[in-house]
N, C-alpha and C positions, 0 to 999 in steps of 0.2 A: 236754955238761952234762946231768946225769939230773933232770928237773923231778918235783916232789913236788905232787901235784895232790890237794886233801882230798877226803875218802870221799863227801861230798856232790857235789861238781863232779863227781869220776867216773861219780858214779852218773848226776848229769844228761848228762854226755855221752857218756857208754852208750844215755840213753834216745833222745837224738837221733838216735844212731848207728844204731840196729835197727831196720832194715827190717820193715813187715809182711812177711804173706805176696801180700799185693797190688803190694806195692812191688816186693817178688822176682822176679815175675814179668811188672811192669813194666819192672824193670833188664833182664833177658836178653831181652826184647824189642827194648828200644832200642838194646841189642849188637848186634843183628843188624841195626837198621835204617839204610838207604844215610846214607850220610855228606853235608851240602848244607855250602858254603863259599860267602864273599864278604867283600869288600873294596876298598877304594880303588881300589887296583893288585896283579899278583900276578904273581909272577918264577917261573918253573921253572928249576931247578937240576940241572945234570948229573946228580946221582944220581938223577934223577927224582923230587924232592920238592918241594915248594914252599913260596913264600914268603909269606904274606897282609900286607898294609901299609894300616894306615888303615881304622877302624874293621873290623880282619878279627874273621871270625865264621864258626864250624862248629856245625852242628847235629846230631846225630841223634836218631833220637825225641823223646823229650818233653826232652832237655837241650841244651843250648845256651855253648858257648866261646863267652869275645866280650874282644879284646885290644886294644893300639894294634898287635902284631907278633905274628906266630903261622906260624912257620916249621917245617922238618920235616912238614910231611902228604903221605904217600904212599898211593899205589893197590895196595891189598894190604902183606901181611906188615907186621911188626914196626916200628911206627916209633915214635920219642921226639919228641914233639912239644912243641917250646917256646912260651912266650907272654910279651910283655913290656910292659909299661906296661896298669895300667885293667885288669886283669885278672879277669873275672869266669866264676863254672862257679855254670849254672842249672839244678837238676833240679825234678821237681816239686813235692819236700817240702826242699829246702836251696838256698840263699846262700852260695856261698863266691866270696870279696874279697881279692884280694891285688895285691901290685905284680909277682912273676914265679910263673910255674908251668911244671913239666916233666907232660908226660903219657905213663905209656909204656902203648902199646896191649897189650903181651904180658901182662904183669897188670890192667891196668883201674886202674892208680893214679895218682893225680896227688897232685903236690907243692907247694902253693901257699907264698909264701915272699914277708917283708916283713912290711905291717901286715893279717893276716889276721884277716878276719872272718868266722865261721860264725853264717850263721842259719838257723832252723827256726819257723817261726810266729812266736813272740813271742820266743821264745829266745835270744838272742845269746851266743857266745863269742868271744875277741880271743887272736890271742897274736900270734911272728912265722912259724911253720912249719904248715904242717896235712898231713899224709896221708893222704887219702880212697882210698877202694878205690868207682869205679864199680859196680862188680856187686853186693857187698855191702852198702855204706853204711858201713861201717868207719873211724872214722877218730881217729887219734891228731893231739892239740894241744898244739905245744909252746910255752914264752915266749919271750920276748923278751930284752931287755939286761938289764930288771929279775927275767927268770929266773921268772914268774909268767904264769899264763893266770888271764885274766878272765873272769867271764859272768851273765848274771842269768838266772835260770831260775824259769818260770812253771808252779807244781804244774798238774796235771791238773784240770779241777773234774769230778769224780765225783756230781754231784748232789747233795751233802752241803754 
C-alpha cells in the first residue's frame, strides 16, 4: 500500500530524520563501539547466535535495544537480529516503540512493526511500520489499517 503523507509531515519528518554533523559522527562511533547484552536468561544456538529472554537488552554506545525476546546476536559478521514484545531502540536524539523489530547489522537498519511510535524532543509521529537506518538517521514511516501516519510537530523557536 503507497501511503500519501502531506508536504508538511514530510517536511517534519525529514527534520527529525537529519542528523547533524555531531550526530554523524556520533553514529559511526557507536558502530564501532563493543556491543554489551543482558537478560533474564540467555540460550546459545548452534549457529552460534543467541537468544536473550526477559527484560533482554543490547547496548552500544550511546544506543540502547531493549525487548521482552531478542534473538539472532552473533560475534562478528552479518547478523538479523529480531526482537519481540516491549520493543524499544534508544539513541541519543530518538524514541522508537514498537511491538516487533528485525535489525540487520549489514546496513544498520532496523524495522520497527505494530504500534510504532517515533519521538524526537517534543515531537511525536505513530504509524504501524518504521524504517530507521542507524548510521544515517533515515527513516521512512508508514500507516497503519487506517493507511495514515500521524504526528504533531513542534516549530523550532528561533527567538522570534
Amino acid at each position: 500500500m503507497n501511503i500519501r503523507i502531506t508536504t508538511a509531515a514530510l517536511a517534519a519528518l525529514a527534520l527529525i530524520a537529519l542528523p547533524t554533523v555531531g550526530d554523524t559522527q556520533s553514529r559511526e562511533a557507536d558502530a564501532r563501539a563493543p556491543i554489551g547484552w543482558g537478560a533474564r536468561t540467555v540460550e546459545y544456538i548452534e549457529d552460534g547466535s543467541l537468544t536473550l529472554r526477559g527484560a533482554a537488552e543490547l547496548t552500544q554506545g550511546q544506543n540502547r535495544f531493549r525487548a521482552n525476546t531478542i534473538s539472532g546476536l552473533r560475534n562478528g559478521g552479518d547478523s538479523r537480529i529480531e526482537a519481540v514484545g516491549d520493543v524499544y531502540f534508544v539513541t541519543p536524539t530518538e524514541t522508537i516503540r514498537g511491538d516487533r523489530a528485525v535489525y540487520t547489522t549489514s546496513d544498520a537498519s532496523i524495522v520497527v512493526t505494530g504500534d510504532v511510535i517515533l519521538t524526537q524532543g517534543q515531537n511525536v509521529a505513530t504509524g504501524s511500520r518504521l524504517t530507521y537506518n542507524v548510521r544515517t538517521g533515515a527513516a521512512r514511516l508508514e500507516g497503519g489499517e487506517s493507511g495514515r501516519v500521524r504526528g504533531v510537530f513542534y516549530p523550532q523557536n528561533n527567538g522570534n
